[in-house]
C-alpha positions in Angstrom: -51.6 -85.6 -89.4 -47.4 -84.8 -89.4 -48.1 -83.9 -92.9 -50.3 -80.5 -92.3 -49.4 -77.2 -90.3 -52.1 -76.8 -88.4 -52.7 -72.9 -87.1 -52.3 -73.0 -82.5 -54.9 -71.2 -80.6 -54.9 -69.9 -77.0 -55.4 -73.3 -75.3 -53.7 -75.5 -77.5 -50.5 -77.5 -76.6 -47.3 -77.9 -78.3 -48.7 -81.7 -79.2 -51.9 -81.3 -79.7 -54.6 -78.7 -80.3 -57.9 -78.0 -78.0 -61.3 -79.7 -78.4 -63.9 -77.1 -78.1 -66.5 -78.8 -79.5 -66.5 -82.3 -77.2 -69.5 -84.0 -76.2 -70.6 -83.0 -72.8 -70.3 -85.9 -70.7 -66.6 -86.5 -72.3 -65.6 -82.8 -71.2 -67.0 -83.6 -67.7 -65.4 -86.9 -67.2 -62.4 -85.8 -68.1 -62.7 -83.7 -64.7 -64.3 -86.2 -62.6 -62.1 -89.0 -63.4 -58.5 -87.2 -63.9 -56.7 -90.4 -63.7 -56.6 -92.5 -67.2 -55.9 -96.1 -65.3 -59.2 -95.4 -64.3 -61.1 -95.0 -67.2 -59.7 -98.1 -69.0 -61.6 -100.3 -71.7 -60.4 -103.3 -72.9 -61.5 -105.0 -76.1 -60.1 -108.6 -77.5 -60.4 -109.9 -80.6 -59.5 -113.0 -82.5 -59.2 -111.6 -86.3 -59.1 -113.6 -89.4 -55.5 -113.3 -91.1 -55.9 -115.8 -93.8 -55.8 -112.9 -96.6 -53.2 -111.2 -94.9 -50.9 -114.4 -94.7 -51.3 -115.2 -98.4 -50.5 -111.7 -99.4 -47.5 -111.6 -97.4 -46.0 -114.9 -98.7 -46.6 -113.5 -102.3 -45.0 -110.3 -101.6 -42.2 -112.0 -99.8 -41.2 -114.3 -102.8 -38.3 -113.8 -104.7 -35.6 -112.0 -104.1 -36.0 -109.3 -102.3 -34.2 -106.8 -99.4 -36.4 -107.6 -96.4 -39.3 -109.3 -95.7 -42.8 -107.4 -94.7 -44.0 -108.9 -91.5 -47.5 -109.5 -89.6 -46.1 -106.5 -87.8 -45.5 -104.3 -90.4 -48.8 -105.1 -91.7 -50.9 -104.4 -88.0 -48.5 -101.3 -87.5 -50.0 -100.0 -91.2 -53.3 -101.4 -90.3 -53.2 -98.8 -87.4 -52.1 -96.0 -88.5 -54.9 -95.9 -91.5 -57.4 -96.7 -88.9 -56.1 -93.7 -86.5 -56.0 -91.6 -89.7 -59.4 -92.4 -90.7 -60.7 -92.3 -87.3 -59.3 -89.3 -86.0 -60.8 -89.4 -82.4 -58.6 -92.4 -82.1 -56.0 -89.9 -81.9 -56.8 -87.9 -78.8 -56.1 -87.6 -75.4 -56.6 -86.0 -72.6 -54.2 -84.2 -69.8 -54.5 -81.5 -67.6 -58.6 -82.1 -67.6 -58.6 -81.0 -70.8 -59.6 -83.3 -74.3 -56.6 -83.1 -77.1 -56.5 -84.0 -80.8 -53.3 -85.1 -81.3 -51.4 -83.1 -84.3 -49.0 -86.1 -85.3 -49.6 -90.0 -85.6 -47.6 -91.9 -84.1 -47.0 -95.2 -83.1 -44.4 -97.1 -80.7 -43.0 -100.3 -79.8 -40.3 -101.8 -78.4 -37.3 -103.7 -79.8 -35.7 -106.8 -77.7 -31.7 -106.2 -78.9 -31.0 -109.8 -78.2 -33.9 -112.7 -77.6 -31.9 -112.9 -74.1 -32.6 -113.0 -70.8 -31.7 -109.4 -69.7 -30.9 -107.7 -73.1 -31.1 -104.7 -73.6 -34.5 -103.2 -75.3 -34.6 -100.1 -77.5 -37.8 -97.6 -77.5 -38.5 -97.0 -80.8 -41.1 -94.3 -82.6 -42.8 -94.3 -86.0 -43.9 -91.1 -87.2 -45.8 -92.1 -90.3 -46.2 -89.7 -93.3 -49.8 -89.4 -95.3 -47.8 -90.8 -98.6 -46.6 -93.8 -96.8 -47.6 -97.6 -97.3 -46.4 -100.7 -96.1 -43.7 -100.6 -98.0 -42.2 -97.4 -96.4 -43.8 -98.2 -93.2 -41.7 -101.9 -92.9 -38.7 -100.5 -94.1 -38.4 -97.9 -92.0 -38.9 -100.2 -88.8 -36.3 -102.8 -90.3 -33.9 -99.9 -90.7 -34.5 -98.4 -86.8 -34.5 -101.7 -85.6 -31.0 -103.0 -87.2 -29.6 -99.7 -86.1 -30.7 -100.2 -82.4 -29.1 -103.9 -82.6 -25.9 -102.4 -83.8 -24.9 -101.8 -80.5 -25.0 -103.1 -76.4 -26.5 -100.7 -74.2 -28.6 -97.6 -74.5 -27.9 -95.4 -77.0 -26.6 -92.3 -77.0 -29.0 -89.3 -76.7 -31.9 -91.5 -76.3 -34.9 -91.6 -73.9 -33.3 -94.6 -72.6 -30.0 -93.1 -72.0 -31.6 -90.0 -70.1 -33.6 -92.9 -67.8 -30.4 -94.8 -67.2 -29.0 -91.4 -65.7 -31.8 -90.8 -63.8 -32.3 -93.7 -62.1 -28.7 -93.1 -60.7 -29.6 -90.0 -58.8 -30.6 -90.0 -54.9 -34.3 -91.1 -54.3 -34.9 -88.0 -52.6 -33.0 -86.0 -55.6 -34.9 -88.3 -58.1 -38.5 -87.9 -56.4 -38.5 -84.0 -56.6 -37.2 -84.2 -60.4 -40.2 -87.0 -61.1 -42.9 -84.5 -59.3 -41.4 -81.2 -61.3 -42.0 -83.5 -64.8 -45.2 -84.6 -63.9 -46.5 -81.1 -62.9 -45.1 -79.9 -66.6 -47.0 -83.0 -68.2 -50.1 -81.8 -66.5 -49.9 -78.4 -68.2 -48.1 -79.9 -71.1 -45.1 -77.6 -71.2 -42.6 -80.6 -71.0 -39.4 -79.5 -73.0 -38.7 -81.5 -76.2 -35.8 -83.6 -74.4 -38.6 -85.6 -72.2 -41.1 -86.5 -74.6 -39.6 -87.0 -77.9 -38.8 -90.9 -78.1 -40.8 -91.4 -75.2 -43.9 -93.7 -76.1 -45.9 -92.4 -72.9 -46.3 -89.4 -75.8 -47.7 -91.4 -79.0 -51.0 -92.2 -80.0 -50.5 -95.9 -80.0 -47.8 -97.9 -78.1 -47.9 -101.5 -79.5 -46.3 -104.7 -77.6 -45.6 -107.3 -80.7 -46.4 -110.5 -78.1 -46.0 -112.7 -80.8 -42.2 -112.4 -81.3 -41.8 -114.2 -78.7 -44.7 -116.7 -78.4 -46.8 -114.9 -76.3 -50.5 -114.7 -76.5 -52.1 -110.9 -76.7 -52.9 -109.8 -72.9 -54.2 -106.7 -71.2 -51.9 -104.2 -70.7 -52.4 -101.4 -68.6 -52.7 -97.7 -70.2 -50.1 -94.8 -68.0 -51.4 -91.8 -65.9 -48.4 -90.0 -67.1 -47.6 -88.4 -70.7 -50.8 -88.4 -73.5 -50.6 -92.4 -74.7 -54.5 -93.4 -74.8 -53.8 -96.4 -76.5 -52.3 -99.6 -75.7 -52.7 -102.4 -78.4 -51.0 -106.2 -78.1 -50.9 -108.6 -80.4 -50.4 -112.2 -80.2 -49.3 -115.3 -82.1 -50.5 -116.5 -85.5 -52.4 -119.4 -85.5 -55.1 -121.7 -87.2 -58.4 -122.1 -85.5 -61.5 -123.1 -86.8 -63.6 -120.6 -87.9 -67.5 -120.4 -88.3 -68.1 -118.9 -91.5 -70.3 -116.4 -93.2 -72.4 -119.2 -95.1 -72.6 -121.7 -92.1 -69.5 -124.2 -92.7 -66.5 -124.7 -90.3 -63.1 -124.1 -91.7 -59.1 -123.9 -90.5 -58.2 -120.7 -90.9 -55.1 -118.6 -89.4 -56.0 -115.9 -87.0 -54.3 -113.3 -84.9 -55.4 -112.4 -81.7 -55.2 -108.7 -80.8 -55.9 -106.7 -77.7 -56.3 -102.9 -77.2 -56.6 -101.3 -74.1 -58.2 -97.5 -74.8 -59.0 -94.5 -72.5 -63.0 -94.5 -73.0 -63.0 -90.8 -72.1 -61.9 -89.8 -75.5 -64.0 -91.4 -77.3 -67.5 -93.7 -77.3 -68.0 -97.8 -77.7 -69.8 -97.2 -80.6 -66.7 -95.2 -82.0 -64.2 -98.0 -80.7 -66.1 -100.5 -82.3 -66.2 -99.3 -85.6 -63.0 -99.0 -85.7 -61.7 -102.1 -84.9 -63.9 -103.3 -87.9 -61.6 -101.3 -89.8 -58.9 -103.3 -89.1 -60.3 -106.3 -89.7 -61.8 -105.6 -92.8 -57.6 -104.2 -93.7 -57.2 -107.5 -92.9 -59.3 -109.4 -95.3 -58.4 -106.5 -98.2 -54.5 -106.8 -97.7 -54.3 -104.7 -100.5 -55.1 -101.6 -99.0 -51.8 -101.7 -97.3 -50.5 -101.0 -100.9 -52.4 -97.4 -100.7 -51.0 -94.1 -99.1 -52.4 -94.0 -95.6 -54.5 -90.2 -97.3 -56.1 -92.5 -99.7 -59.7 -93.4 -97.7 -60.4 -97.3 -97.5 -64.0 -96.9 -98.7 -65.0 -99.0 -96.3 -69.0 -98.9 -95.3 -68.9 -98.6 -91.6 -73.1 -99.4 -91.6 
């Protein structure tokens, strides 16, 4: 976590330190199947929000500075789940398995609801002493700021893209195979990767926004993402309860697109019941992301 100094080792890279002690097959795989498009697993899920809505419409009433979203919420949701789950935060590059020192946690940010507005990358570094609270209003305060003006901003990932893709195809080619060969051996200088949510541990596409459903989304050969998560609209649907009866209940579909070399179904499993058990104990979004959920994974 971005909250400890953790002591680098021959082997290690700038973003992430070694894994010695990986399972076999993992380690092997990693070699036979360089290419993480091709080691893709995709899991859907239809989640019951029903505690989560009623929390948020107490915690939203009144008067008060911003409202905390179904975004805020899943981007919290996440980040505990990646913190209590820390092979959810690795990755592999170069043939080699990575745990990731930092969590972190992308998105993108429409400036306008527009046909051809601008979009703004933005990156959440969480801290082990945040909640929700400091989670949301962080991501209101980035995303106001990126609103404040047209175009890319300055100094951004997006601004060093725009000047790029202005170069000669030829020029623009050899630049794209010189960064790839310094992902590889992950020795990319600061400038390239900071901002850039090819580099997080999870890069989430808020679907819902704008009325979308959750869909697959593909996970990128290039930089150290190995998670892709989408989320969809809130809705009601009847549900099947625990006890037998039927009853309307508002749900949220998510889908999450993972590398399966870093990790086991088993693993992946259990931590999606994480989330949905954040989900139906709302009130663990109230706790510092250090503080463990207590949640029995049997």
């Amino acid at each position: 976590m971005s909250d400890k100094v953790m002591k680098r080792r021959f082997g290690d890279r700038k973003d992430g330190a070694l894994v010695r002690d990986g399972h076999g097959l993992q380690m092997i795989m990693s070699l036979l199947m360089p290419n993480r498009c091709d080691n893709e697993v995709f899991l859907h899920e239809t989640i019951d929000a029903t505690e989560l809505v009623r929390y948020l419409n107490e915690k939203n009433s009144g008067d008060i500075d911003y409202k905390t979203t179904i975004f805020h919420c899943v981007i919290t949701a996440l980040a505990r789940m990646v913190r209590e789950r820390p092979v959810m935060n690795r990755f592999i590059q170069g043939g080699r398995i990575y745990q990731r020192y930092d969590i972190s946690l992308s998105f993108v940010a429409k400036k306008r609801f527009t046909d051809g507005a601008d979009e703004a990358l933005m990156v959440l570094v969480p801290k082990d002493t945040d909640t929700v609270n400091e989670i949301a209003r962080k991501i209101v305060g980035d995303v106001k700021e990126s609103r404040k003006t047209e175009g890319v901003s300055a100094g951004s990932i997006d601004e060093l893209m725009a000047k790029l893709a202005k170069l000669p195809r030829l020029l623009l080619m050899f630049i794209v195979w010189t960064v790839r060969c310094l992902d590889y051996w992950g020795v990319n200088p600061g400038f390239l990767t900071e901002g850039d949510p090819n580099y997080t541990t999870i890069l989430v596409s808020n679907l819902g926004s704008i009325k979308c459903p959750s869909v697959y989304h593909h996970l990128n050969n290039y930089g150290t993402n190995s998670i892709m998560v989408t989320i969809g609209t809130l809705h009601k649907e009847e549900t099947l309860m625990d006890d037998g009866h039927k009853e309307i209940r508002d749900v949220i579909d998510i889908g999450a697109t993972l590398d399966e070399r870093i990790g086991d179904g088993f693993y992946f499993a259990k931590s999606l019941k994480l989330i949905k058990h954040i989900f139906a104990h709302p009130e663990l979004l109230e706790q510092p992301l250090n503080e463990e959920s207590g949640f029995d994974y049997k």
